[in-house]
C-alpha positions in Angstrom: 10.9 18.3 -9.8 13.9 16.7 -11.8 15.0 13.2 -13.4 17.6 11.9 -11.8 19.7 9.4 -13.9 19.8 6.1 -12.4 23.1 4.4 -10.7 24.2 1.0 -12.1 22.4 -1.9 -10.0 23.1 -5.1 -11.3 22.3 -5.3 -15.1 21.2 -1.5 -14.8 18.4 1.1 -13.2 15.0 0.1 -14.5 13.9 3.2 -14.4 14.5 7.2 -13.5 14.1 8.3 -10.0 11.9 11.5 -9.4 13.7 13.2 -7.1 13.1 16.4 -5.0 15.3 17.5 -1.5 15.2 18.7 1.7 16.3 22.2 3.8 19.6 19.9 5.4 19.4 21.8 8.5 17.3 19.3 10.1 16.7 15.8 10.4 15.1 14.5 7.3 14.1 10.6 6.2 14.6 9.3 2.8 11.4 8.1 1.1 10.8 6.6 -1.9 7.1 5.8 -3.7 7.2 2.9 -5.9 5.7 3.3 -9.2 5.3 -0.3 -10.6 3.1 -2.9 -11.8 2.3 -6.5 -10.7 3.2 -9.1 -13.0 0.2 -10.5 -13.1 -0.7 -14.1 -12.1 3.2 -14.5 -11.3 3.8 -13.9 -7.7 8.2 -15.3 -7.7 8.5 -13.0 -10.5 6.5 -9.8 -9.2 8.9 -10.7 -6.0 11.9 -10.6 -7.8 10.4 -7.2 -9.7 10.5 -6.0 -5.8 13.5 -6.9 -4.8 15.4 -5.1 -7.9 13.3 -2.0 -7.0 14.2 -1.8 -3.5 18.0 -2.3 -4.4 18.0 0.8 -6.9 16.2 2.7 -4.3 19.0 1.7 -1.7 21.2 3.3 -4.0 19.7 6.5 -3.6 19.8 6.7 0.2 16.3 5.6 1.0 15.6 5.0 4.2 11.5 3.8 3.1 10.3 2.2 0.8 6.2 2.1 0.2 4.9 0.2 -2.9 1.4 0.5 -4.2 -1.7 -1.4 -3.1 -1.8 -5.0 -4.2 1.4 -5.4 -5.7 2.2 -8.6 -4.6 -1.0 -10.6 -5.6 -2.0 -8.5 -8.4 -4.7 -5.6 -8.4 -7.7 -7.2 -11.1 -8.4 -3.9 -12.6 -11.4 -4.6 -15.3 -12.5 -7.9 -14.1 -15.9 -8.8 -12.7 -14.8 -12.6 -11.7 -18.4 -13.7 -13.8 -20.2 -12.1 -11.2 -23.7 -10.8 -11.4 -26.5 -10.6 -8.8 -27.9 -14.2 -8.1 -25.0 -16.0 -10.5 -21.3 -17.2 -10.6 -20.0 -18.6 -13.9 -17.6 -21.2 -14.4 -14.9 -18.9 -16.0 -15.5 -16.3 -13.4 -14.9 -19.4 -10.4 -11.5 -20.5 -12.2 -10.1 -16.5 -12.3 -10.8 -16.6 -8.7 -9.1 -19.9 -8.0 -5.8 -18.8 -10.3 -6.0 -15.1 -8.1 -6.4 -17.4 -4.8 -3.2 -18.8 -5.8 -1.2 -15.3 -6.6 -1.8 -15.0 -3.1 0.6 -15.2 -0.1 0.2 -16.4 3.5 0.9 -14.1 6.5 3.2 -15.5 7.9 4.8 -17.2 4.8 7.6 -18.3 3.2 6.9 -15.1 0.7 6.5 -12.6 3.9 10.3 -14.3 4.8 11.3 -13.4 1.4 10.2 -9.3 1.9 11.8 -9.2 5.5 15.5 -10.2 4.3 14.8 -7.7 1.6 15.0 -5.4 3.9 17.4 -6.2 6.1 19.3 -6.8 3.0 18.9 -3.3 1.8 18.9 -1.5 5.1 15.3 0.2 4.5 11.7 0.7 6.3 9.9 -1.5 3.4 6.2 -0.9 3.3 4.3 -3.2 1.2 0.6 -4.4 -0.7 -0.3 -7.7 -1.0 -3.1 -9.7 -1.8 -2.8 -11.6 2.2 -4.4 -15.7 1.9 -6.2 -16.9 5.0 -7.4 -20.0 4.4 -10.3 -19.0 1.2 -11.0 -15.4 1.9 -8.3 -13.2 0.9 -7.1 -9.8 2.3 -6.4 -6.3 0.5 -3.0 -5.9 3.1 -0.2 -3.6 3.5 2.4 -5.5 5.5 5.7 -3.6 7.7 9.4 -4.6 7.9 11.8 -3.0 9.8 15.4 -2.2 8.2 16.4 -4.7 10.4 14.6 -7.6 8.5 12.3 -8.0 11.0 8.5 -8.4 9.9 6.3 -5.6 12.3 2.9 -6.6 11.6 0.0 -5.9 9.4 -3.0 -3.8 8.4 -5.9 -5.2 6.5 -8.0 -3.2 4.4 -11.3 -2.4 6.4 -13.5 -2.0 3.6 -13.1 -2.4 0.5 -14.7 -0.7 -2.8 -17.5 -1.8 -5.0 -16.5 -5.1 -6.6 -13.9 -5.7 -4.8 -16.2 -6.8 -1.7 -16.6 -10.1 -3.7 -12.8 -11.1 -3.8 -11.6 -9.8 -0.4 -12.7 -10.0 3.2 -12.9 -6.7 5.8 -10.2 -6.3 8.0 -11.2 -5.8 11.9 -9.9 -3.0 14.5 -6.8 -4.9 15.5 -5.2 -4.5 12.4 -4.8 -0.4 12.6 -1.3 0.0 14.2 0.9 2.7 13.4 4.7 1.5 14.5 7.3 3.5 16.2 10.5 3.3 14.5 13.8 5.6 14.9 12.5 7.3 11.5 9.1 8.0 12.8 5.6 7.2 13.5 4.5 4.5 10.1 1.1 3.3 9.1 -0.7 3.1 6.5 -4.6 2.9 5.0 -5.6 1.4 1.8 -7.1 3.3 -1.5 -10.7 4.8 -0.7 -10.7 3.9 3.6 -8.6 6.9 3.6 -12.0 8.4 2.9 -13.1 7.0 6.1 -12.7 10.0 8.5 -13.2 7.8 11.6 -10.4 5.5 10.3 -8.2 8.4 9.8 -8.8 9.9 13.5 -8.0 7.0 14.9 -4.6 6.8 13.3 -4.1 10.8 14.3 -4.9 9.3 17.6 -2.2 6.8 17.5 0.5 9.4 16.6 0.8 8.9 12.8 3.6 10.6 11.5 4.6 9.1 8.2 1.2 8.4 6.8 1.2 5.7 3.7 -1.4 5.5 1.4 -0.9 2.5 -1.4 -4.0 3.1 -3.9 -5.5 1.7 -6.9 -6.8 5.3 -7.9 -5.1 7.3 -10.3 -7.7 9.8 -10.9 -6.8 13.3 -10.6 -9.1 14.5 -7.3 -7.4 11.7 -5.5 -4.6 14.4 -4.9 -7.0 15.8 -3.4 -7.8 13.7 -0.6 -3.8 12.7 -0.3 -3.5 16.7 0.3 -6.1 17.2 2.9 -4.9 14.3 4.4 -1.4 15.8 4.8 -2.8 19.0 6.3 -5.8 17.3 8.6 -2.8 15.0 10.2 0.1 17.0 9.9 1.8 14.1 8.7 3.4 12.9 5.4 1.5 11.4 2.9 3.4 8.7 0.9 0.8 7.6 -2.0 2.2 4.8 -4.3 0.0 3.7 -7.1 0.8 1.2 -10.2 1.5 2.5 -13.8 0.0 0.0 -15.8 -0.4 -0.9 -19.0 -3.0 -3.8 -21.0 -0.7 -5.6 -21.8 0.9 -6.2 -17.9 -2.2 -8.0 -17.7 -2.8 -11.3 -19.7 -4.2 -11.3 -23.3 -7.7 -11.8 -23.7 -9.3 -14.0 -23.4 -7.5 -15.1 -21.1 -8.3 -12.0 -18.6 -10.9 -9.9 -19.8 -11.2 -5.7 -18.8 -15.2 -6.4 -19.1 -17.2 -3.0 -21.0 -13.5 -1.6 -22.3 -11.9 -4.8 -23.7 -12.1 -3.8 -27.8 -10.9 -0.6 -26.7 -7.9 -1.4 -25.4 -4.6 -2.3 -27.4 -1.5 -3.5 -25.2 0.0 -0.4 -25.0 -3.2 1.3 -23.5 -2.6 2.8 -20.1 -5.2 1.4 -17.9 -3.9 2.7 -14.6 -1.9 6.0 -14.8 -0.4 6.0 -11.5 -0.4 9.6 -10.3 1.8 8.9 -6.9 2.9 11.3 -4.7 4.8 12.5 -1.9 3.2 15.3 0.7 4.3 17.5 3.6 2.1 18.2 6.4 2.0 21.8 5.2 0.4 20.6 2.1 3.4 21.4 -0.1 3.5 18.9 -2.6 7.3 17.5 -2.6 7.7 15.1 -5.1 4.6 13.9 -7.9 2.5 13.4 -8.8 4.1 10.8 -11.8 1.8 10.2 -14.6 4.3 9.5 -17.4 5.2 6.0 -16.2 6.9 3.5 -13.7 9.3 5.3 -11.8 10.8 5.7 -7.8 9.8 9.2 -6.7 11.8 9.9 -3.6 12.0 13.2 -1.1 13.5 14.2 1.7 10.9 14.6 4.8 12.1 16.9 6.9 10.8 15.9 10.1 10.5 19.5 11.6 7.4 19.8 9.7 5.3 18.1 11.8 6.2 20.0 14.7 5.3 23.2 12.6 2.5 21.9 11.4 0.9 20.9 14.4 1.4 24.6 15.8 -1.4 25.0 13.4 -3.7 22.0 13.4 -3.5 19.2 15.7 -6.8 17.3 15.0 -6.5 15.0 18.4 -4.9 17.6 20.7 -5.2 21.7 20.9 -7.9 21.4 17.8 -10.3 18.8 19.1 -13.3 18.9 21.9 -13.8 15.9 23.3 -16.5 16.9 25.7 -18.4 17.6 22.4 -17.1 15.2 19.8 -15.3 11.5 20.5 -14.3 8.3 18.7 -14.5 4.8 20.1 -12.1 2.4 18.1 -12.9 -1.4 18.8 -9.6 -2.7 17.9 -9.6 -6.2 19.4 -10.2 -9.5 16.9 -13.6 -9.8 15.4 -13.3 -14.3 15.0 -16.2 -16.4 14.1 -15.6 -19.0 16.5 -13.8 -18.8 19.4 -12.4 -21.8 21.1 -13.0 -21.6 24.8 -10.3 -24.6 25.7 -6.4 -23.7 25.2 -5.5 -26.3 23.3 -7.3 -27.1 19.7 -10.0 -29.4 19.6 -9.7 -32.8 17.9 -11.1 -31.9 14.9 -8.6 -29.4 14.1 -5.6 -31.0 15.1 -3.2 -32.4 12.1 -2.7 -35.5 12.5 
């Protein structure tokens, strides 16, 4: 794995690509991990952030682009939004309605703003955001085409511990994987790609370039990103944020609850760790631990094909007679509206 110094883009790189290549003698895609924090509670600037780190990884060729879980909307490591069991204080209300507002809509004049991105810089742009709908927000990863064209969506099915106060569960209609001229893209969302139902039914759909934006930077998560690779014969494409306290705002302000006065603003509170992964299990560029950074490969798409000689979990290797999945992927609403116009009550006026 090498540094590669950084092109000029605009006022300069802002940081050092990791870079590692390819055998040339077949087709191969360009992909690039984002290594990056949120600036938090500041959604135009974290945008702008974006945009600078798609350009510098334009410059090296990249074809995708995937960026970590949450990074537009913020990930609130350390907070417990004054939650406890039977309780909600004030403070902990007002955090929430400030986070509510780091949100974006999808569709939105924000989701606009990512899909000429991409058309702008010619790439596959995978992205996390913290999705608004209405007062329940979304842990989503949202697809654009190089095209500029917005593909769709996949919401976070479950999220993890605390984080089941300030986010909703996505449904079955938001797992697609999307055919593009570079391959088969989807993506699941920090610890669902523990789920191994989730994960079949994304071998299922054809999965071939298999993102995996996280909030973990713990050491066994390579782990899981490697079985992953090998269980789907796909590549794995795991972007995480490098953060640091003082990315975050100053206390008290925001608050990392039980670590607080241990913490001075250069104290790393999320080490990143991401990492690019064949479907052999060879690990091609990563893991980064040392700070923000683009960390590209070369997939060479041949090793699918190889790797599913081997292991192909929903074809040669599976028994259906024995063992099957049943994926309810249709819209799980509230209240469904049995007319096909809106009623009165809902109409603007």
């Amino acid at each position: 794995m090498a540094l590669v110094p950084s092109a000029t883009v605009n006022e300069g790189p802002i940081f050092a690509e990791v870079d590692m290549g390819a055998d040339s003698s077949s087709p191969t895609v360009r992909a690039t991990v984002v290594q990056a924090s949120t600036i938090f509670y500041d959604t135009p600037a974290t945008l702008d952030k974006a945009e600078r780190l798609l350009a510098e990884a334009a410059v090296y060729g990249s074809q995708l682009v995937v960026f970590p879980e949450a990074f537009i909307g913020g990930y609130p490591r350390g907070s417990n939004f004054g939650a406890t069991i039977g309780n909600r204080t004030a403070k902990g209300k007002e955090e929430f309605r400030r986070y509510h507002a780091s949100a974006i809509d999808v569709p939105g004049p924000e989701v606009e703003r990512l899909a000429a991105m991409a058309g702008k810089y010619k790439v596959y742009l995978v992205m996390g955001v913290i999705e608004r709908d209405g007062y329940t927000l979304y842990c989503t990863v949202l697809f654009f085409d190089s095209q500029g064209h917005y593909l769709g969506k996949h919401r976070k099915v479950m999220p993890t511990a605390l984080e089941r106060i300030i986010w909703g569960f996505g449904d079955g209609s938001t797992i697609p994987v999307f055919e593009t001229p570079i391959g088969k893209i989807g993506a699941a969302i920090c610890w669902e790609n523990r789920m191994p139902l989730l994960r079949t039914a994304m071998y299922a759909k054809g999965i071939e370039i298999y993102c995996a934006p996280t909030a973990d930077a713990r050491e066994v998560w390579q782990a899981s990103m490697t079985h992953i690779a090998v269980e789907g014969g796909c590549f794995v494409l795991s972007a995480n944020q490098f953060c640091r306290r003082k990315d975050y705002p100053p206390p008290p302000e925001y608050v990392f609850s039980g670590t607080e006065e241990d913490l001075t603003p250069d104290s790393v509170v999320c080490a990143g760790g991401s990492v690019i992964i064949s479907p052999s299990g060879t690990v091609l560029a990563g893991p980064n631990y040392d700070g923000e950074a683009l960390i590209s490969a070369d997939l060479d798409l041949g090793e699918i094909v190889r790797a599913k000689f081997d292991f192909d979990v929903v074809g040669h290797y599976s028994r259906p007679e024995i063992l099957s999945l049943i994926v309810r992927d249709h819209p799980t609403n509230l209240v469904t509206f049995t007319s096909s116009s809106k009623t009165e009550g809902s109409q603007k006026s």
